[in-house]
N, C-alpha and C positions, 0 to 999 in steps of 0.2 A: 403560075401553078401548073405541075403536071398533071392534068385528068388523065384515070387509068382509062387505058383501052378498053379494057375488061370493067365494066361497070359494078357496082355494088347494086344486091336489089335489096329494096327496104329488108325483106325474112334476110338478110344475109347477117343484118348488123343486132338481131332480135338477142339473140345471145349474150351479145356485150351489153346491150340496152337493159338486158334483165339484170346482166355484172352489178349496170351502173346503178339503177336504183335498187339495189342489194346493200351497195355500202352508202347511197345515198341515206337508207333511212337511219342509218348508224349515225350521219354526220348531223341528221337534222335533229336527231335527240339528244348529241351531243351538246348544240347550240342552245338547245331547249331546256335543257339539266343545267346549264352553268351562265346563262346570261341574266343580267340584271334589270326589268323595265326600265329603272332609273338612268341608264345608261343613254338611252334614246335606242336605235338601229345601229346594229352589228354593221357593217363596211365591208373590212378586208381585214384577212388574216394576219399578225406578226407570231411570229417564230407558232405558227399551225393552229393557233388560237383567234376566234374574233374579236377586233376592237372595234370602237365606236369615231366617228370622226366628225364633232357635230358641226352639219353645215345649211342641208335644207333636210334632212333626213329623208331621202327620198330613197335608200333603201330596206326601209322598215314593211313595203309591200313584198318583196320580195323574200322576206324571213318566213312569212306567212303563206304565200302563195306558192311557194318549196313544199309547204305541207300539203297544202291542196292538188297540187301535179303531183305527188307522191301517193295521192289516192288514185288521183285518175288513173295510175298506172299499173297499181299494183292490187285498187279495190280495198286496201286494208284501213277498215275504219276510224284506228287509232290516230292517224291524222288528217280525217277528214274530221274529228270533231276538235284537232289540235289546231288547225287552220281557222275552222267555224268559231271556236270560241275566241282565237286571239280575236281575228278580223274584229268582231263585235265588241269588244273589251279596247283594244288598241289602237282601230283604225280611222274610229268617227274624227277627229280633228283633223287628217287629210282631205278630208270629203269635202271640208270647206276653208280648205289653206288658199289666201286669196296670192300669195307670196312668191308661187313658184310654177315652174312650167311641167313639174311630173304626174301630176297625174294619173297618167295613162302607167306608169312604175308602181306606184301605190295602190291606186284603187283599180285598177281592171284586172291586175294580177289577184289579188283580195276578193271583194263584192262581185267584180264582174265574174271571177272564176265561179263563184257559189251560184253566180245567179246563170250561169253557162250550166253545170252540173244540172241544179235543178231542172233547167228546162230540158235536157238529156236525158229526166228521169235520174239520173244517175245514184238517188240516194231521197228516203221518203224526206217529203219538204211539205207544209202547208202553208195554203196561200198568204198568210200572213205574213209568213219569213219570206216568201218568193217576193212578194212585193214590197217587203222592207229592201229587200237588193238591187229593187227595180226603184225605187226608192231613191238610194244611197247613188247609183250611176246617173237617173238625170240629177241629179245636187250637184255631182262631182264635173257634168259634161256643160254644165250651164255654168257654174263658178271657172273652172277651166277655160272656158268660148269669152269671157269677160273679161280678159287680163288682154288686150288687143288694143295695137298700133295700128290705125289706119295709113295705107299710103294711095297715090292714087289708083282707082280702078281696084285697089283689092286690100291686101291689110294681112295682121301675123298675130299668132299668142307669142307674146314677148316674154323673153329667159327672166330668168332670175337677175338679172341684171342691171332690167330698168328696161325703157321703151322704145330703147333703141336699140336692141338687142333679139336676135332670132338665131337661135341653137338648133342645131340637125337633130339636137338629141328627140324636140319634138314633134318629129313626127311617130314616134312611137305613142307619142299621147295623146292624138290623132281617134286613137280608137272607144276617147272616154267620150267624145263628140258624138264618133259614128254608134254607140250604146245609145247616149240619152236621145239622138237622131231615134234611132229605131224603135225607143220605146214611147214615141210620141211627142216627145215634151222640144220646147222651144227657151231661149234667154230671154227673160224680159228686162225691158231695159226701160230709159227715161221714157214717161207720158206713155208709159203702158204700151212702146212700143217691142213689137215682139222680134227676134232673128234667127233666123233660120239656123241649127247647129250643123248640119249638109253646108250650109253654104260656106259657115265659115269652115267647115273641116276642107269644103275646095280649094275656099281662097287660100289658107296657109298652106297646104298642099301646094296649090300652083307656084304661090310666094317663093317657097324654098325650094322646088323647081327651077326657077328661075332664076335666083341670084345664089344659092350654095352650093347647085352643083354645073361643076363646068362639063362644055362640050367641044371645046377647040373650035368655036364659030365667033363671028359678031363680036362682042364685047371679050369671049374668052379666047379670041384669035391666037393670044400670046402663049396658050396655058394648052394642057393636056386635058383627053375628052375623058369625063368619069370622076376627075378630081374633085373634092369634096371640101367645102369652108366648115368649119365648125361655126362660128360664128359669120352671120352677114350684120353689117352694121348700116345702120339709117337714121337720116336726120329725123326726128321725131315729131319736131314741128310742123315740116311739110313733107313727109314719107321720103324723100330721095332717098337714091343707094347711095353710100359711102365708101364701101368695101372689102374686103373678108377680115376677120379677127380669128382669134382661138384664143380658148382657157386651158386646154390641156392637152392641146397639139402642142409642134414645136414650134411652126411659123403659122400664119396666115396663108403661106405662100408654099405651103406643103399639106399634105394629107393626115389627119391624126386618124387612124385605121379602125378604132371605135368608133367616130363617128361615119366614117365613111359605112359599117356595117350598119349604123342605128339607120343609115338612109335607104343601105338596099333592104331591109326586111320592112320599114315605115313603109312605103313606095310597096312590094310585093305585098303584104298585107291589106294595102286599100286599094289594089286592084280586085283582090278580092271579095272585099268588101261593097265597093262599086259594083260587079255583075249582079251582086242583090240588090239594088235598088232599082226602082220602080224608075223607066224613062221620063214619065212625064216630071216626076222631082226631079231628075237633073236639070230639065231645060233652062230652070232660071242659074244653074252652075258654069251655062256653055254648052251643056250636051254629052249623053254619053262618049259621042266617037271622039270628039276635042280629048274631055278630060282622059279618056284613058289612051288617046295617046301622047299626050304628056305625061303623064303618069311613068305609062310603058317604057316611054324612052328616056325616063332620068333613071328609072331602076334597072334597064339595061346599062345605059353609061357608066352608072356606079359600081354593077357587078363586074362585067367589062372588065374598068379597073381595077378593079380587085382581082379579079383573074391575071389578068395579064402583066400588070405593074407594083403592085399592092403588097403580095403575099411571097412567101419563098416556096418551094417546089411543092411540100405539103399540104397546101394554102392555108398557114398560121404564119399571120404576119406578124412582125416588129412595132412598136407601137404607134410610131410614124414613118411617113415615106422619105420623111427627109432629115431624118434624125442622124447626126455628124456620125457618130460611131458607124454607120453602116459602110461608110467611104473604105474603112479599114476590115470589112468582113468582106471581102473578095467571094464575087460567086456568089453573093448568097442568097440573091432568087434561084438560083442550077441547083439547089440542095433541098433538105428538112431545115427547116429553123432551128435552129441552135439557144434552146435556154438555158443553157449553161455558159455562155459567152460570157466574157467579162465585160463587154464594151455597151448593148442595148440589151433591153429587157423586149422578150416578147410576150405580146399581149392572144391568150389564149382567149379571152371572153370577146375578145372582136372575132374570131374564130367562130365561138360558139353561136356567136351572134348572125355574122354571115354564114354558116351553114342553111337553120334553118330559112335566111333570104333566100338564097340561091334554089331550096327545095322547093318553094312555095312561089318564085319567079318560076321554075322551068314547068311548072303543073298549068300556071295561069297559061304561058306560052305553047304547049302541050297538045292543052283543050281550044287553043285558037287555032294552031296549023295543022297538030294531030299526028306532031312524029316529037319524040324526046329531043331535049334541048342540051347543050353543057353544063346545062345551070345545074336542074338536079344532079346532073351523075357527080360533078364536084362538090354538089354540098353533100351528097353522100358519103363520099369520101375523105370530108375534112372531120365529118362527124365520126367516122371511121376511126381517123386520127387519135380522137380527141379519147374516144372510150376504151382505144388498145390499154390495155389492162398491163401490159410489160415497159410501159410508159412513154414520155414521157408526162404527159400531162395528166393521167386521172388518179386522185389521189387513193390510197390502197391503204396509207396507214391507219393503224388505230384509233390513234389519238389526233392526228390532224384532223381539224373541224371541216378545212374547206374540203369540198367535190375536186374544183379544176384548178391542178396547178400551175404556177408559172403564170397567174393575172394581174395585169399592173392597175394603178388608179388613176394617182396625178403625178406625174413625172416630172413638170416645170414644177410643180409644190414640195418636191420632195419627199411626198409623204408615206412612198412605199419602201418595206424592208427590205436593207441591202449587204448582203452578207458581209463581212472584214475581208477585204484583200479583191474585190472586184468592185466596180462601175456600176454594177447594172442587177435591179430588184431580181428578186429569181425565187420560185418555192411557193409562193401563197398564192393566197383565192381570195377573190371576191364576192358579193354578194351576187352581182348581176351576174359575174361569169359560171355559178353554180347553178342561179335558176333559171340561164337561157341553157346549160348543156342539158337540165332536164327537160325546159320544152321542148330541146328540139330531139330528143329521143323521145318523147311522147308521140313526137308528131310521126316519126318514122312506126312507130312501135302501129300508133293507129291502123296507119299504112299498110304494116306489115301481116296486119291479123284480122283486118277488113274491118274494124269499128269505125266508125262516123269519122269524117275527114276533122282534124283539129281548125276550129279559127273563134278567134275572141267574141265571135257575134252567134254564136251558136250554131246548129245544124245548116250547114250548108246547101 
């Protein structure tokens, strides 16, 4: 990626920020007029409308939690009681889905946002409903901490896939732990034995530290530093490592660029999270200075790569790094990304995704050495990108449902719309790529107007 010389400062981008949730609130009422309960969770857009893709519906938090950052941002109560009343109506059978590793998708976007609000003040709440929220996240952080592979010396929440399966995607869900972590509560488990949600939010932390993301040392001697497994696979019986997998990358042995983003904001987010806890609960984790420099140095590796290898000169990458059509786009990290190509689709919500990492990596980095880092001023600029209003990617039209265009899904599945006469998905939106570009212009918009710094665990 090229970082401008000339930085963007959060007030720069407030303008477009207010663009984007202008037509955001158009696009979440459009969803809201025309979707069916029966259908399960809206997905991704074909020909500018949502459809449903039913799999673990893991993005049914994020229909509802659109509504909720669209209060946060703009104050206009119409979806804050649109968000409040789905949540409550729609969201209880995620709370205790023992099936799946999203979590942190469903419910911290939902319950967590309401019970973040509340404790903001942000909107009259009595104790009754604050603590139905507070409620709903240890259910959600203790059912969540239970779906675990032990291996030795530490152990993982295992995907959707079965026990021998660890997805980058959760460390995003990472934060339904550090919630019911913080509101006291603990897993109990056989003979009334109790476990620590800290603990285990370290151990899978470290776990996927350790075997998903590479660093060109020791075991990933052969491989490049920053690179990122979607999947690590392990024997289940006796925890060994196996070796990298993917479901919707292209290899094992390549980078799929969503997940690569799902690691630098997972990793910059529980750094955050981390400086708020209390020393002496770490000690039985290993210790603050261990854990966060492991932490530190997998979300630097990852962004790293993402800067430097990852993305094309705009920093909106391709949907993988080693996706064949690229061989035949000459140049095309020296550029903008091109989502009009006939050969690869580019994925915008990995974009949106590593934006806000990089903003929320170079703050933590920031407050440690005390001079700005690459990380913000690039995520400020991919965000930049992403909200230019002359395009390509924010959506403008009327009638199109999605925010961000140009977002792929699954690509080995086939499952995204591909126009007649090209290769490669181009034009739609996703769920997750519309309600990470509003968080992370919330997060900027925060920034920019001096209100409480944003993060999943409330006032910082």
């Amino acid at each position: 990626m090229r970082i401008p010389d000339q930085p963007h400062a959060p007030a720069d981008l407030l303008p477009a920020i207010d663009r984007m949730f202008a037509l955001s609130a158009r696009k979440i009422r459009l969803v809201e007029d025309s979707w069916l309960p029966l259908e399960g969770a809206p997905v991704f857009t074909m020909g500018g409308c949502y459809t449903a893709r039913g799999w673990t519906e893991w993005t049914q938090g994020f229909q509802f939690g659109s509504a909720l950052l669209q209060f946060d941002a703009t104050g206009d109560r119409e979806f804050l009681e649109l968000g409040r009343a789905r949540t409550l109506e729609r969201m209880t059978p995620h709370l205790t889905a023992t099936g799946v590793h999203d979590h942190g998708f469903n419910n911290v976007s939902t319950f967590g946002t309401l019970w973040r609000l509340a404790v903001e003040q942000r909107f009259e709440v009595d104790g009754y409903e604050r603590d139905l929220y507070a409620l709903a996240l240890k259910v959600s952080g203790a059912v969540q901490a239970s779906r675990w592979t032990a291996i030795p010396g530490s152990g993982f929440i295992y995907s959707f896939s079965g026990p021998h399966s660890l997805f980058i995607d959760t460390m995003r869900t990472l934060r339904a732990l550090a919630l019911a972590h913080q509101l006291g509560h603990e897993l109990s488990i056989e003979q009334d034995a109790k476990v620590s949600l800290l603990q285990r939010l370290v151990e899978h932390a470290r776990t996927t530290a350790e075997f998903a993301v590479y660093y060109g040392r020791g075991r990933d001697i052969y491989d490049v530093r920053g690179r990122v497994a979607h999947e690590s696979v392990f024997n289940p019986t006796n925890g060994s490592y196996r070796g990298p997998g993917t479901q919707q990358g292209y290899s094992p042995f390549s980078t799929w660029t969503r997940g690569l983003a799902w690691a630098m904001l997972g990793f910059a987010e529980q750094l955050e999270f981390i400086a708020t806890v209390p020393d002496d609960a770490l000690h039985g984790c290993g210790g603050r200075d261990a854990i966060e420099g492991w932490m530190t140095e997998a979300a630097c590796a990852a962004s790293d790569h993402y800067l430097d290898q990852a993305t094309a000169a705009d920093g909106v990458p391709y949907w993988d790094t080693g996706a064949p059509g690229l061989l035949r786009l000459d140049g095309w990290q020296d550029r903008p990304a091109d989502p009009l190509n006939g050969l690869e689709p580019v994925d915008s919500s990995a974009a949106a995704i590593a934006a806000q990492a990089l903003i929320r990596l170079g703050r933590v980095l920031d407050r440690r050495v005390g001079h700005a880092t690459r990380y913000a001023r690039a995520g400020l600029a991919i965000l930049a990108t992403l909200l230019d209003d002359t395009g390509p990617y924010l959506s403008t039209g009327k009638t199109h449902q999605g925010l961000l265009l140009h977002a792929v899904y699954h690509r080995p599945n086939g499952w995204d719309a591909t126009p007649s006469g090209t290769a490669a998905p181009r034009g739609e939106s996703t769920q997750w790529g519309d309600y990470h570009l509003r968080e992370a212009g919330l997060l900027v918009r925060r920034l920019a107007t001096q209100q409480p710094y944003l993060t999943f665990f409330g006032p910082a």
